[in-house]
C-alpha positions in Angstrom: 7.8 -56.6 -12.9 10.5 -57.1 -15.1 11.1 -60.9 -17.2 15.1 -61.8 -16.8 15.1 -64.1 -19.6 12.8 -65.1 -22.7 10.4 -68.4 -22.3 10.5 -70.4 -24.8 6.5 -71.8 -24.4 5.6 -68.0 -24.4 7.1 -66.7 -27.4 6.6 -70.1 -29.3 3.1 -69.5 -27.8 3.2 -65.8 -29.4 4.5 -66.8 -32.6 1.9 -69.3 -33.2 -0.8 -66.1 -32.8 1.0 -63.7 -35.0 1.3 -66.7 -37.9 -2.6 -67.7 -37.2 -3.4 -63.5 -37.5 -1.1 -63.6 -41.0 -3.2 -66.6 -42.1 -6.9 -65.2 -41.1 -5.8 -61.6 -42.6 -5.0 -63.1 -45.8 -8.4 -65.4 -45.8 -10.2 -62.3 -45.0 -8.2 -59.9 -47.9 -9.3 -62.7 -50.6 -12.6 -62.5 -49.4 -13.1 -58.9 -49.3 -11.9 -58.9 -53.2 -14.6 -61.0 -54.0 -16.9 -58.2 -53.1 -18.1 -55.3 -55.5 -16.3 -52.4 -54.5 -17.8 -48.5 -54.6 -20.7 -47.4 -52.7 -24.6 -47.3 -52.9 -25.6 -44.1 -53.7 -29.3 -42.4 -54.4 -30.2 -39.8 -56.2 -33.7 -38.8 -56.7 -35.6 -37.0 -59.7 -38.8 -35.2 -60.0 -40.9 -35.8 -62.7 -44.9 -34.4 -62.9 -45.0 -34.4 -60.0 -43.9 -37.4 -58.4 -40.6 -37.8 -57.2 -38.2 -41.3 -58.2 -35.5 -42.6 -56.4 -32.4 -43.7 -58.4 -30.2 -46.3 -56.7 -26.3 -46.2 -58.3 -22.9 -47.5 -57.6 -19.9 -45.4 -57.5 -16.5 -46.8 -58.2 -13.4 -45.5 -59.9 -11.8 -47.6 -62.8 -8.3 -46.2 -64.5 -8.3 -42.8 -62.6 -12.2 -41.9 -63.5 -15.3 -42.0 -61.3 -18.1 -44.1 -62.7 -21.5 -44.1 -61.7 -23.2 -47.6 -62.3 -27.6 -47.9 -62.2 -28.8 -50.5 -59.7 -31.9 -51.9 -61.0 -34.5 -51.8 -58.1 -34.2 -56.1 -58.5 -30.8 -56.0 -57.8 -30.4 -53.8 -54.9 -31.2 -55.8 -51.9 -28.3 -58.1 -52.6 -25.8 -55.5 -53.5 -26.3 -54.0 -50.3 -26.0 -57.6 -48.3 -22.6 -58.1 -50.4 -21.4 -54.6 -49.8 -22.5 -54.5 -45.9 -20.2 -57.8 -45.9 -17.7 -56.2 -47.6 -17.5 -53.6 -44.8 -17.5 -56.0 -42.4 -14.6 -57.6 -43.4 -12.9 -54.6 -43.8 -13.5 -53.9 -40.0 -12.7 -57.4 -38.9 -8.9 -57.0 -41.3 -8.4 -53.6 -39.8 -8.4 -55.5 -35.6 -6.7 -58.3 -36.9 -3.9 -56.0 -38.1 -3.6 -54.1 -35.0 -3.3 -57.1 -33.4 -0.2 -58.7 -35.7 1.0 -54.8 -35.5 1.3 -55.2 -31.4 2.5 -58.8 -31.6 5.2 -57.8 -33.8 6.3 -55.5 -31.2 6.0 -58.1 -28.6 7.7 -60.5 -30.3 10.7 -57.4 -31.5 10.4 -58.2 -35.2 11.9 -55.8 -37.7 9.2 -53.7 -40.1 9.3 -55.0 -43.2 9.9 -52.6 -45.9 7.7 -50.3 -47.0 5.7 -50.8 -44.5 4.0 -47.7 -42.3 3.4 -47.3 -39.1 -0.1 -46.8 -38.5 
């Protein structure tokens, strides 16, 4: 079925989404920044015996990996802030397909520098 002409509620309609999507991708980008960034990772030692588990956070700062020890107090709420983290993530990569298909609906140049995905 093909649309003759362009309605005005519909792409005012479709214009409202892709402005709301900007908005809740930005919230959601400031949010994830608040977030430590690396991952959790274990590495485990044997000593006399008995074997210890070393919890650690990987990131990279200026080019270089760094490994960072997570005290055993510590690591229940790294992992809640990094599991939201990832969450966010997931919830920023749907609303940009979304704006990414909207954009097409609504025929809106790419902005520069921009790549499609």
């Amino acid at each position: 079925m093909k649309v003759a002409e362009k309605d005005n509620a519909v792409s005012g309609l479709l214009e409202e989404e892709y402005r709301r999507c900007r908005d809740v991708l930005a919230a959601l980008s400031e949010k994830a920044a608040q977030y430590p960034k690396g991952s959790l990772h274990v590495r485990k030692k044997g000593y006399k015996g008995k074997e210890y588990a070393y919890h650690y956070l990987v990131t990279r700062e200026e080019g270089r990996v760094v490994n960072r020890h997570i005290p055993e107090a510590e690591l229940p709420g790294l992992q809640r802030q990094l599991e939201q983290r990832d969450k966010c993530r997931k919830e920023m990569q749907a609303y940009k397909k979304r704006i990414a298909y909207l954009e097409k609906i609504l025929k809106m140049p790419r902005r520069r520098g921009e790549q499609k995905k």
